[in-house]
N, C-alpha and C positions, 0 to 999 in steps of 0.2 A: 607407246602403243606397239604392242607385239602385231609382224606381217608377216607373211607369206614371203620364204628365202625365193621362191620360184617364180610367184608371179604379183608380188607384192601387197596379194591383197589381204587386208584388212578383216573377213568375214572368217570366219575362225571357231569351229568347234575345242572345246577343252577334252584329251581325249586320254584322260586315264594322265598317270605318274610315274616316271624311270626311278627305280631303283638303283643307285651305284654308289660308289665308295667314296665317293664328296658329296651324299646326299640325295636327298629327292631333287628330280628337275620335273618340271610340267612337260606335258606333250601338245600338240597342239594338230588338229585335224584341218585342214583347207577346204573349204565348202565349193570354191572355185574351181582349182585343179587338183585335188583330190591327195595333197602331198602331204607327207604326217612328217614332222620335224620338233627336235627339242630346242626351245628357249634356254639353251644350254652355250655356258661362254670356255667350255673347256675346248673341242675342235670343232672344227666346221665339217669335218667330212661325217660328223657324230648326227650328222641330220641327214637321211636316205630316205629318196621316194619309197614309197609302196610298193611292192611287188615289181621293181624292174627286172626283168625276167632274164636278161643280160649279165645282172651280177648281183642278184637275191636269190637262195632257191630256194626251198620248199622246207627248211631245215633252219633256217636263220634267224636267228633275234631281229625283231622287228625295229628299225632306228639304233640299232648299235654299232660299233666298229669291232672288228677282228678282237681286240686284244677286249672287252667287256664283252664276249661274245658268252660267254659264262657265267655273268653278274647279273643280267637283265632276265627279269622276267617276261616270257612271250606272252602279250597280249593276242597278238592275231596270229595263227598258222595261215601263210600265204602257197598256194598252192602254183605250181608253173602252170602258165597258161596252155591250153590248150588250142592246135589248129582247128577254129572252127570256120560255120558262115562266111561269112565277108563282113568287114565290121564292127565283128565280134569280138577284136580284140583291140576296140579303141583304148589309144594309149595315156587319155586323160582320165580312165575308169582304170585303177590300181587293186583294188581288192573289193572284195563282197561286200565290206565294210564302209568303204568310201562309196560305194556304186548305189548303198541303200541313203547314204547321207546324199547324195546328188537328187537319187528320186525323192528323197523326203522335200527338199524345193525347189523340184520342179514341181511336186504338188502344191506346196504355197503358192506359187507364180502363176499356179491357171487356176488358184482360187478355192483348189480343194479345202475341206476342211483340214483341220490339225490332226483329229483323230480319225480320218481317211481308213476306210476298211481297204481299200487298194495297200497301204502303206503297210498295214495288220498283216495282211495276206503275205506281200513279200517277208518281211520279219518271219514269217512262217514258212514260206520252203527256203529259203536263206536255213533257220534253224534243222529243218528234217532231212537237210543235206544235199539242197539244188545248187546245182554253180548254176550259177544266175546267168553270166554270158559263156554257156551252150542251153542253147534251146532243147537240144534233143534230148538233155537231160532232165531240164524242169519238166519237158513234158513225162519224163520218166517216174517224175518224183509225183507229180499231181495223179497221173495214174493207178500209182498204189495207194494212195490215200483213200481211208474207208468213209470219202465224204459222199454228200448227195451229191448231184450231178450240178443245182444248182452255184454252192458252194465251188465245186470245178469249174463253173463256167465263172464266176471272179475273179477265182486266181489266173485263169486265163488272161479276161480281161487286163487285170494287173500289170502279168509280164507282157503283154503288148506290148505299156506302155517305154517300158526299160527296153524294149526290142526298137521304136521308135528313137528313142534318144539317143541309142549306139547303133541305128540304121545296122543295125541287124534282121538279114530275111529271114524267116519262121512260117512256117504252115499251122497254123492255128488246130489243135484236137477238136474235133466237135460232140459237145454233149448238147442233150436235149433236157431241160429244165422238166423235173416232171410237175406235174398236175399234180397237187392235194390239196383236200380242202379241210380247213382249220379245226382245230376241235374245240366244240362248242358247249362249255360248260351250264350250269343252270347257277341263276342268281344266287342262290343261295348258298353254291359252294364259293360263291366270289366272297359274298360275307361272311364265308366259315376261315375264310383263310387271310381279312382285313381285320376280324376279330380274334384269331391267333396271333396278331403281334404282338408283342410285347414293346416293341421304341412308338413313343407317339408319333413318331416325324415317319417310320415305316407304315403305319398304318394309314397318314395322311396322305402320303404317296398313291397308297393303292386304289383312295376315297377317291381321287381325284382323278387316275386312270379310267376308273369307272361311270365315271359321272362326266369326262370330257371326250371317253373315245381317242384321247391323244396318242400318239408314239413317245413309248417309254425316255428315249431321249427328248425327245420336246418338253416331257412335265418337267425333266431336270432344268430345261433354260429357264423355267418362269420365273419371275420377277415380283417383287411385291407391287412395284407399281403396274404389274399387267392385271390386279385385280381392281376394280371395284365395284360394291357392292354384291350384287349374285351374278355378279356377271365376271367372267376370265378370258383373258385374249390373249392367244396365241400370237405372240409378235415374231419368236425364231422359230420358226417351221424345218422341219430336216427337208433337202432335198427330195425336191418334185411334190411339195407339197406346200399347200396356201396358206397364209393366215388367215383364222378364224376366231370370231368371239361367241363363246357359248353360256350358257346358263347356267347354274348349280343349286343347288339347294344349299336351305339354310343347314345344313347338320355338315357338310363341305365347309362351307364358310368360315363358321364357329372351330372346326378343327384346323382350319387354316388359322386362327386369330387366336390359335394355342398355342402355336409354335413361337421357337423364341425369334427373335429379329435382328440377328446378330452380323446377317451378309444381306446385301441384293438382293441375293437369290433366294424363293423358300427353301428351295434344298438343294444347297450347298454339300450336293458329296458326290465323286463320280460314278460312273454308271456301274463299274465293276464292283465297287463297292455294294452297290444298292443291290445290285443282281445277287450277289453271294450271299447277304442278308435274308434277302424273298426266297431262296434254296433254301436256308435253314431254317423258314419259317414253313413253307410248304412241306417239305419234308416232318416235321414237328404235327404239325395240324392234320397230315396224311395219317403220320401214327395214332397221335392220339382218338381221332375220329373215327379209325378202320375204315377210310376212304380216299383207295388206293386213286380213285381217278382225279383227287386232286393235284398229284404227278407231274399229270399233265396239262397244268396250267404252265403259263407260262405270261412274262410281264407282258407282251401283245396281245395274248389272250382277251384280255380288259377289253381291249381296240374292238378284235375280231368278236365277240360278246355283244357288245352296243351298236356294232352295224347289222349284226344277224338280230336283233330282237328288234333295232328300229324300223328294219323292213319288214320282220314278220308284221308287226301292229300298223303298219303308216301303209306299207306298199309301195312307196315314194324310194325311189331309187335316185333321185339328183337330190334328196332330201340326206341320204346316209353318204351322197359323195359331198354336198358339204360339209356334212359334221368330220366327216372324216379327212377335209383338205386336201382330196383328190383333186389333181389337173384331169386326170383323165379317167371317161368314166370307166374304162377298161380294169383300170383296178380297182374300182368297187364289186365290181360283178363275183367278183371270187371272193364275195366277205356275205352275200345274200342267198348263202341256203337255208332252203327251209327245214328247220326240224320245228319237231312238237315241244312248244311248253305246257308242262301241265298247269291245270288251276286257270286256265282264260277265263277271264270275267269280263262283261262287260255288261254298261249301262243303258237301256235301252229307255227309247221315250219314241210317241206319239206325236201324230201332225193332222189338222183335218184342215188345215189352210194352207198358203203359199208363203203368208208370214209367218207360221209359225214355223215351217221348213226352213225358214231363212234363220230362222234365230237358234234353229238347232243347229246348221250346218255351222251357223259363226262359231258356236263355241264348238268344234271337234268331231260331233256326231258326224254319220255317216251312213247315206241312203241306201236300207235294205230291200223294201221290197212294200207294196201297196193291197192290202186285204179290206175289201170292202167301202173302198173307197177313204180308209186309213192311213195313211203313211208312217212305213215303221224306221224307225233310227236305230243306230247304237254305236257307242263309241266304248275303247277299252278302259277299266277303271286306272288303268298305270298312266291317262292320261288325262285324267279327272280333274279339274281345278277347283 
């Protein structure tokens, strides 16, 4: 079992291949102390921390010795560290490299998920050119970026966390998250653009966004066994959000029991996958239809669609925060504006008793108003049994 020359331990990324004149050697990354060393029985001094700023500079083949200083190819440019903060130049954090390998678990360890958008974000100014430990530069680097404000305040959040692990002091930028509210398409471009698929399993995806109100990551987790019969249950919920078991129809159902059965999961693909797929499908359906505003769909769209129409017709506002597995109803609120749908129908019916009020109210109707000692109801037909 291959260890750690430094601190012997055992947890060990595979980090890339040396090239040299006896062959390929593996390299090997330290998840521990952050030290990169070859599994290599030619010398021992042929294994060099990361970025020791003492006697690496800026120019060096990375784990080689003087005389292969020529034969390796550089995987990593390590840069000399700069005097920054206090802190900021802890000496168990070696390169940008190991420093994203240490935050990737210390997210495991406090239970983030895997594919952590904190994790994304760093990957991302690490790429667009932040040295990580100076603050004043990532604030530099998040700055010019033509993101929304919200997307800035992540990356923010992010490098906190890396500013915590290497007690690094930092003055946080402060943006302000703006306000918009969602664009809310009409049903029927949802099914202009579930009936432009072409892959059964894409189309099935989109039935079932629609019909659950879920977040696009959540339909990916489901499971065959979270179905039975018209009924689906959300057992892995994304963060900050409940499990919920909701209804479907039979034409859901039936495209679910089209699919093949070949994983766990009904759909077995990850999310980039799916999303780049729904791009070349909207995009297609935009063309062909001359209906530019389908565009502006987007896979939450679904979500934000089924909480704006379930409150236009219900009015029930902890009604659209459990479909939608809010803890808080604060984030329902920004999913309940009213726009007009055209074509409202509904089913009106009479009452001239107390029981007959009662047995319309059971089934949905809903009390309008009393002419002539008449009681008038009506309920929407989209909720007609």
């Amino acid at each position: 079992m291959v260890q750690c020359p430094e601190c012997t331990s055992q947890r060990l990324w595979k980090d890339g291949v040396r090239k040299t004149l006896q062959g390929d050697v593996q390299r090997y990354l330290c998840r521990d102390c952050g030290l990169r060393f070859s599994n290599s029985p030619l010398k021992e001094d042929s294994r060099q921390e990361i970025s020791r700023s003492s006697s690496i500079g800026s120019t060096c083949q990375i784990g080689a010795t003087p005389k292969a200083h020529g034969l390796v190819k550089n995987l990593v440019k390590v840069e000399p560290l700069k005097e920054g903060p206090a802190g900021a130049t802890k000496t168990d954090i070696k390169t940008i490299k190991g420093l994203i390998v240490q935050y990737a678990y210390w997210l495991e360890k406090e239970g983030y998920y895997k594919d952590s958008a904190y994790l994304k974000m760093i990957r991302v100014l690490a790429k667009r050119g932040a040295n990580l430990l100076n603050p004043e530069d990532v604030k530099t680097v998040i700055a010019k970026q033509p993101w929304k404000n919200g997307t800035k305040m992540l990356a923010v959040h992010a490098y906190d966390i890396i500013a915590k692990i290497l007690n690094i002091e930092w003055t946080k930028p402060k943006y302000v998250q703006e306000e918009t509210l969602p664009f809310i398409p009409e049903e029927k471009e949802l099914d202009q653009l579930i009936a432009a698929c072409k892959s059964r399993r894409m189309a099935t995806y989109l039935q079932t966004l629609k019909e659950t109100f879920a977040d696009p990551s959540e339909a990916l987790r489901l499971r065959w066994t979270d179905t039975s019969g018209n009924v689906i249950t959300i057992n892995s919920p994304v963060k900050r959000h409940n499990p919920r078991r909701l209804k479907v129809s039979n034409k859901l159902i039936a495209m679910l029991n089209a699919l093949p059965k070949t994983s766990e999961l009904i759909f077995p693909v990850k999310y980039r996958s799916i999303a780049a797929c729904f791009m070349n499908v909207r995009r297609r359906a935009a063309h062909n239809l001359q209906n530019p505003r389908l565009r502006k769909i987007s896979l939450t769209t679904f979500r934000h669609w089924g909480a704006t129409i379930t409150y236009h017709y219900t009015r029930d506002i902890l009604l659209v925060q459990k479909l939608l597995g809010h803890k808080h109803i604060q984030n329902t609120m920004k999913y309940t504006q009213l726009v007009h749908f055209e074509g409202d129908e509904f089913d009106v019916a009479t009452a001239t008793s107390i029981e007959e009020a009662k047995e319309l109210l059971a089934t949905g109707f809903d009390y309008v108003t009393e002419k002539n000692g008449i009681m008038l109801f009506r309920r929407p037909k989209r909720f007609s049994v």
